[in-house]
C-alpha positions in Angstrom: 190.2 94.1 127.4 189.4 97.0 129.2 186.3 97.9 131.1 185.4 101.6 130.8 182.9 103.3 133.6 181.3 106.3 132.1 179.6 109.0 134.3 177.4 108.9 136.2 173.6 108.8 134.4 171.1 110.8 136.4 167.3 109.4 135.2 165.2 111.5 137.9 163.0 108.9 139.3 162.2 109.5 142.8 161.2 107.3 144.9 159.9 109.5 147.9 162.3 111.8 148.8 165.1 109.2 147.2 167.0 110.0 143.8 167.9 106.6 142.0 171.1 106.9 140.1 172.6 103.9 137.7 175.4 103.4 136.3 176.4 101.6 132.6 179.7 99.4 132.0 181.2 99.3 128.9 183.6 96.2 127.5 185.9 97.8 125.0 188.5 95.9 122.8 191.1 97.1 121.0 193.3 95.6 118.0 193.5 91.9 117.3 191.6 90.8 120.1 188.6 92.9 118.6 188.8 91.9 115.3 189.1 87.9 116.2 186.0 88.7 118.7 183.9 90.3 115.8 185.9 87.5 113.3 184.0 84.8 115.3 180.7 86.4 114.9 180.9 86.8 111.0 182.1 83.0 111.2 179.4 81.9 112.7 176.5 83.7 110.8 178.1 82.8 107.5 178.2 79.2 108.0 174.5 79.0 109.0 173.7 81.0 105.9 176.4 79.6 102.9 174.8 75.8 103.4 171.9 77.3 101.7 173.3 78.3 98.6 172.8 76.6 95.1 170.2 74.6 93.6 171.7 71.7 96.1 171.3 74.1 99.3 170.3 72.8 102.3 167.6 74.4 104.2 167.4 75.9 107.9 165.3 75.7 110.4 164.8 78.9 112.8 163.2 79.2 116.3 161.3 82.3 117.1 161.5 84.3 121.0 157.7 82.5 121.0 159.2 79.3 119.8 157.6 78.5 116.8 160.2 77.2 114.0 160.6 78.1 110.5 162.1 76.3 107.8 163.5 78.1 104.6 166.1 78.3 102.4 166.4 82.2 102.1 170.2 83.8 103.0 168.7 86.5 104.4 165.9 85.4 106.2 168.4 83.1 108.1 170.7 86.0 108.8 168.4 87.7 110.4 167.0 85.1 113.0 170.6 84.7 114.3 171.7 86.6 117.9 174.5 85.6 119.4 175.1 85.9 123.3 178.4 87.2 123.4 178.4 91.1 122.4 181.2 91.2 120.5 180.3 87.9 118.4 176.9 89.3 117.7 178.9 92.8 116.8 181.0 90.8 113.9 177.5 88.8 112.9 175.3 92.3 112.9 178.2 93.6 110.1 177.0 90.7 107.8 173.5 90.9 108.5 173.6 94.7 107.0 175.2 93.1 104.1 172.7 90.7 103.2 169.9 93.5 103.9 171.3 95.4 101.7 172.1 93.1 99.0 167.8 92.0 99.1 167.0 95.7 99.3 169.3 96.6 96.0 169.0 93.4 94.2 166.3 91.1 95.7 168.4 88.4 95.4 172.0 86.8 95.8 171.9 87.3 99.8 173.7 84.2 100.3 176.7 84.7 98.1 177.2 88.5 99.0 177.1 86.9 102.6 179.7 84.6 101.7 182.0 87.6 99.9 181.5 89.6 103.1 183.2 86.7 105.3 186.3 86.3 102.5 186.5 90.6 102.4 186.2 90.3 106.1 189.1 87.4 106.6 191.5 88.8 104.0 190.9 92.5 105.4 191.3 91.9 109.5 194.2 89.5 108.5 195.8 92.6 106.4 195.7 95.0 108.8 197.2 92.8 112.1 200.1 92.7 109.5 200.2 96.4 109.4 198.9 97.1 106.0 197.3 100.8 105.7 192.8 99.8 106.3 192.0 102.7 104.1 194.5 101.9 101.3 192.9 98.3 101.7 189.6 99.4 101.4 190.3 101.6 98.3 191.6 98.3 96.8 188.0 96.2 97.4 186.0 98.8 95.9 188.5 99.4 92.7 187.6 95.4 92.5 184.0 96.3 93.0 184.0 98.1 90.3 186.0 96.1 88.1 183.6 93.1 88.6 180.5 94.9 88.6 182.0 96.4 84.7 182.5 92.6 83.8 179.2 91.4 84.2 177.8 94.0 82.6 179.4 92.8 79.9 178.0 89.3 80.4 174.4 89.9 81.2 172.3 89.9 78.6 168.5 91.2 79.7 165.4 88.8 79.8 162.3 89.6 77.0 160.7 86.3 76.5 158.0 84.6 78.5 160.3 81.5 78.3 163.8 83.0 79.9 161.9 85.2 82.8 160.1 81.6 83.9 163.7 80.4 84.0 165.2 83.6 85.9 162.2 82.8 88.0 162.6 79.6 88.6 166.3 79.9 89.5 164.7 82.3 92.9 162.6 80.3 93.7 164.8 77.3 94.4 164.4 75.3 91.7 161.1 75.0 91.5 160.1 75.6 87.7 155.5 75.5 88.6 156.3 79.0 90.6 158.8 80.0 87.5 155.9 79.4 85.5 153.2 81.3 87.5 155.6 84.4 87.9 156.0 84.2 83.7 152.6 84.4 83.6 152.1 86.8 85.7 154.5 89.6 84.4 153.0 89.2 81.1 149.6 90.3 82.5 151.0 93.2 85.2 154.2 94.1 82.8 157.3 95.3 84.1 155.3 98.0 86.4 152.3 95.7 88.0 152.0 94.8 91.5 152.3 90.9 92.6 150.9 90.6 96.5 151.9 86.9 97.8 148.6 84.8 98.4 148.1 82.5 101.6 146.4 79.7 100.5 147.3 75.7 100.3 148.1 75.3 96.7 150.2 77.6 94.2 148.1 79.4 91.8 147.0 82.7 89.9 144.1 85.2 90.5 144.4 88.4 87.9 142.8 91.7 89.4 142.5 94.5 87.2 142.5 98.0 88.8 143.2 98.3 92.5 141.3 96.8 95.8 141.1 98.5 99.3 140.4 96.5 102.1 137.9 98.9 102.6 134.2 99.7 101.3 131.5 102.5 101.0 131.2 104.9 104.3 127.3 104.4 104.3 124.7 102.4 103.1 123.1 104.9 101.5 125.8 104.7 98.6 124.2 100.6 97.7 122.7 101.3 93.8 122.5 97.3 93.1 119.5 95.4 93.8 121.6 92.5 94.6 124.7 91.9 96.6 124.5 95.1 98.7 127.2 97.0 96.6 128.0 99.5 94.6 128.7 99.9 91.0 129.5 102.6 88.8 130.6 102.4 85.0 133.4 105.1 83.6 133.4 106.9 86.6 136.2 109.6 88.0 137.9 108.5 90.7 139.7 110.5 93.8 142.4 109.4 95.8 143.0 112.4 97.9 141.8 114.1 101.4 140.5 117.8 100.6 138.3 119.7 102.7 134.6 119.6 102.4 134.6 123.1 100.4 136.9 122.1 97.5 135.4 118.4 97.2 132.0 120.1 96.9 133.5 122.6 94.6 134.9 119.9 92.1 131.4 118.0 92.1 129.9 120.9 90.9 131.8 121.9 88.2 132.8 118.8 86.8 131.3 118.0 83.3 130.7 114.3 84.7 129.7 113.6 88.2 132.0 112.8 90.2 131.0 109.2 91.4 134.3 107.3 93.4 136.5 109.0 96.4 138.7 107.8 97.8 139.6 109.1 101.3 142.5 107.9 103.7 140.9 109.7 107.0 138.4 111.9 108.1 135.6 109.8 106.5 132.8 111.3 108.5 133.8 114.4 106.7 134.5 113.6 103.5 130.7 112.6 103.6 129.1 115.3 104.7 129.8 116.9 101.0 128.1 114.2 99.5 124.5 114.8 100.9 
């Protein structure tokens, strides 16, 4: 291992009339002795995470830096709560944690097993290469097996219409647990394909159905209240805009419009997106 000094860093904080220079070590590893350190790391990160897979996966529980613990059975949510003190460890453990990020981000699921891949790819490959084989020719070779894979289950997927098979795609996310495989079927045949579901926080699992959108906010003055009860107010086929103008178009496009214009919607400047509507 060697131990590299870099210049010196200048930061130009005076203290006086005295100029406080630091200077920045770096450990740098070359070879074998890099890859086993980073080896390690991906070891150790893919064990925590691969007892989760399954139907029969155990669960994990994580501490937080304000030491409150969390239990779950997610691949990647345990991949992320793991740091390891050693640099070069937590180098080979960061790798995997990009591949399970990635695998939610593209797929949403199947964090675990690409976790798992990663640590074989990872084995094989670092192995390979202390041997002398060529990394780029080995990396050509896992992505023509990418692709071949990828072609094949094409083949065997088949996609999803009925009520019945997405409760049991459903189910199979959510660990098992065929009541939540029943409330996401329901669900998607209200929302379709293109609604939005927004996790609840309550004690019990259930199903609230919300046509059109809610804000968390409400009317900019109380002057806008047309109900005689509740304090609110309602309008019946109204337009709606979701925009931020300025005063002189806004008041341009309630004057012309065959319908008046009844619901706006502004993300800032409230104060004057009211003064039009005097």
């Amino acid at each position: 291992m060697l131990r590299a000094f870099p210049a010196l860093r200048v930061l130009a904080v005076r203290a006086g009339s005295r100029l406080c220079l630091r200077n920045y070590a770096k450990d740098v590893k070359f070879g074998a002795d890099a890859r086993a350190a980073m080896l390690v790391g991906v070891d150790i990160l893919a064990d925590a995470v691969a007892v989760t897979i399954g139907p029969k996966g155990h669960t994990v529980i994580l501490e937080s830096s304000w030491k409150s613990l969390k239990i779950t059975k997610d691949g990647v949510t345990v991949a992320e709560g793991i740091e390891l003190k050693d640099k070069f460890h937590n180098i080979g453990a960061k790798f995997v944690q990009d591949v399970a990020n990635n695998t939610n981000e593209e797929a949403g699921d199947g964090t675990t097993a690409g976790t798992v891949l990663a640590r074989a790819i990872a084995r094989d490959g670092f192995e390979k290469i202390s041997k002398g084989n060529n990394p780029v020719e080995f990396r050509r070779g896992v992505m023509a097996a990418v692709d071949a894979v990828v072609a094949e289950l094409k083949q065997l997927s088949k996609p999803i219409s009925t009520p019945e098979e997405v409760a049991q795609v459903a189910a199979i996310s959510a660990n098992g647990d065929s009541n939540i495989g029943e409330l996401i079927s329901t669900a998607m045949k209200k929302v379709g394909k293109h609604g939005t579901i927004i996790d609840g926080k309550t004690l019990k699992d259930e199903l609230e159905f919300i046509e059109g959108m809610k804000f968390g906010r409400g009317y900019i003055s109380p002057y806008f209240i047309n109900t005689e009860k509740g304090a609110r107010c309602e309008f019946q086929d109204a337009y709606g805009y979701s925009t931020d103008p300025s005063p002189g178009l806004l008041v341009e496009e309630m004057h012309t419009d065959s319908r008046n214009l009844t619901a706006v919607v502004s993300v800032n400047n409230s104060d004057r997106m009211l003064r039009p509507c005097e």
